[in-house]
N, C-alpha and C positions, 0 to 999 in steps of 0.2 A: 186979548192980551198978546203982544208981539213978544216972541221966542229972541233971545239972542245969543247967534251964535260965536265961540268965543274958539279961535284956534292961533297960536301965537306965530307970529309972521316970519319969525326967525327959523323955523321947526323947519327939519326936512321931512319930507312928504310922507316918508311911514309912522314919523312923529305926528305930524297933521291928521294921518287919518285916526292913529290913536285916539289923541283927544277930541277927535271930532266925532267916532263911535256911538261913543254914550249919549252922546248929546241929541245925536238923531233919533237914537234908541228911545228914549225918552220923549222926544218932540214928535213920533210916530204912534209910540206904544199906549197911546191912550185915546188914538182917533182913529174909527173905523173907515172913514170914507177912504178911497182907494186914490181918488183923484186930489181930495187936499192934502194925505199924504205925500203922492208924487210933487205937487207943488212946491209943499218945502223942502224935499228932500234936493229938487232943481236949484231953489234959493238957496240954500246953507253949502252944497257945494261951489257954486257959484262964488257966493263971499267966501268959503276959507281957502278955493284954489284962484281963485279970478279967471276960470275958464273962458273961454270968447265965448262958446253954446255948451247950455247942458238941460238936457230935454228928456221927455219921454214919449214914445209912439206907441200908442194901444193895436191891441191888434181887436180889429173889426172888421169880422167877415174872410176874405182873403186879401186887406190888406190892412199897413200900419196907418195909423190915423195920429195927427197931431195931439200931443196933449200938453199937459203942463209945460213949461219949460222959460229958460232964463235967458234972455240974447237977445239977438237981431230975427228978424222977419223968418221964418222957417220953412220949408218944404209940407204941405198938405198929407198929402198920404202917398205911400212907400208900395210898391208891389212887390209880393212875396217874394226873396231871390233877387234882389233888386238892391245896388249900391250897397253899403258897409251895414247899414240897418236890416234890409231888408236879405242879404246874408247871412247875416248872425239869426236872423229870427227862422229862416228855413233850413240853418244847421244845427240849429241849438247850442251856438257855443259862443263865449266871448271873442269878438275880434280887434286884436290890436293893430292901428296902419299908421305907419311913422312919416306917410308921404303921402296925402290923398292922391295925387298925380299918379300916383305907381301905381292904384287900384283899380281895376279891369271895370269897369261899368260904375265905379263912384259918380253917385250923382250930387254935384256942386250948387246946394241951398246957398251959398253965399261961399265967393272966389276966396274970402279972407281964412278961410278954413283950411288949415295947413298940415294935422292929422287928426286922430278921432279912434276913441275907443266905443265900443256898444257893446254892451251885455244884457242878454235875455230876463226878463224878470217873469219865473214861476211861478207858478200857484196852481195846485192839487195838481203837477205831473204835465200841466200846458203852459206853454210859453204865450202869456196874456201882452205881453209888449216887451218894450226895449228901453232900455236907459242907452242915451245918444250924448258925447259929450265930443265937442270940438276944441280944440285948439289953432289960435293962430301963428303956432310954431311949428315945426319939423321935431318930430322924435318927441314929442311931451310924456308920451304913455309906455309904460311899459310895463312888467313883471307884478309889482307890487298894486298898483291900477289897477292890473284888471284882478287879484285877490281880494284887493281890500272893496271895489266896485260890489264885487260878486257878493259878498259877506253885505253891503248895503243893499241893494236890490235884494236881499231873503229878508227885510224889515217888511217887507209890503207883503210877504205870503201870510 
């Protein structure tokens, strides 16, 4: 059965994630697998934001590992400390970049990628990966992104 997600086009984006909340709540909270979770959680933001990439990297071993996600061709695996992913996974904390250009060792999976939020996704006290989302804009993410982000990735603990 295909899920469909419904967030109305006109909403501004702390309206979007509003209505978009429950819906994942729901379209998670009755599947335990870890990875078809991440999958649609990649798809449903995907359609209610039209991101250019919205992905997730598992962490395996000491590094991130490809996983689920929605876009173009992606980057393999990430090493710890490494680019905006692998950043936020060695500091434990969301990072918001309004200019991939301006970030010190960003590594460029695709030139069209123009910022990018990533926040850690927990489970029992370890950061098991990263939800990675790109934009082919300047300045897409900011404040409300990375709260209402954060509050999605605790669906999956």
């Amino acid at each position: 059965m295909t899920e469909t997600i419904y967030v109305r086009p006109e909403a501004d984006k702390e309206e979007k994630y509003k209505e978009l909340m429950p819906q994942l709540a729901a379209l998670v909270g009755s599947e335990a697998d870890e990875v078809a979770n991440m999958a649609n959680l990649s798809a449903a933001l995907k359609q209610a934001f039209g991101f250019f990439w919205v992905g997730f990297y598992r962490v395996v071993g000491e590094e991130l590992v490809l996983g689920p996600f929605q876009g173009p061709v992606a980057c393999t695996r990430i090493r710890r400390g490494k680019g905006v992913c692998g950043t936020a996974w060695a500091e434990g904390r969301t990072i918001v970049v309004e200019d991939v250009e301006q970030f010190p060792g960003h590594i460029a999976c695709s030139s069209e990628s123009k910022s990018e939020i990533v926040v850690p996704v927990v489970h029992e006290g370890q950061i098991v990966g990263v939800l990675d989302i790109d934009s082919d804009c300047l300045r897409t993410f900011d404040a409300i992104d990375a709260s209402r982000l954060e509050e999605i990735v605790r669906l999956l603990s």
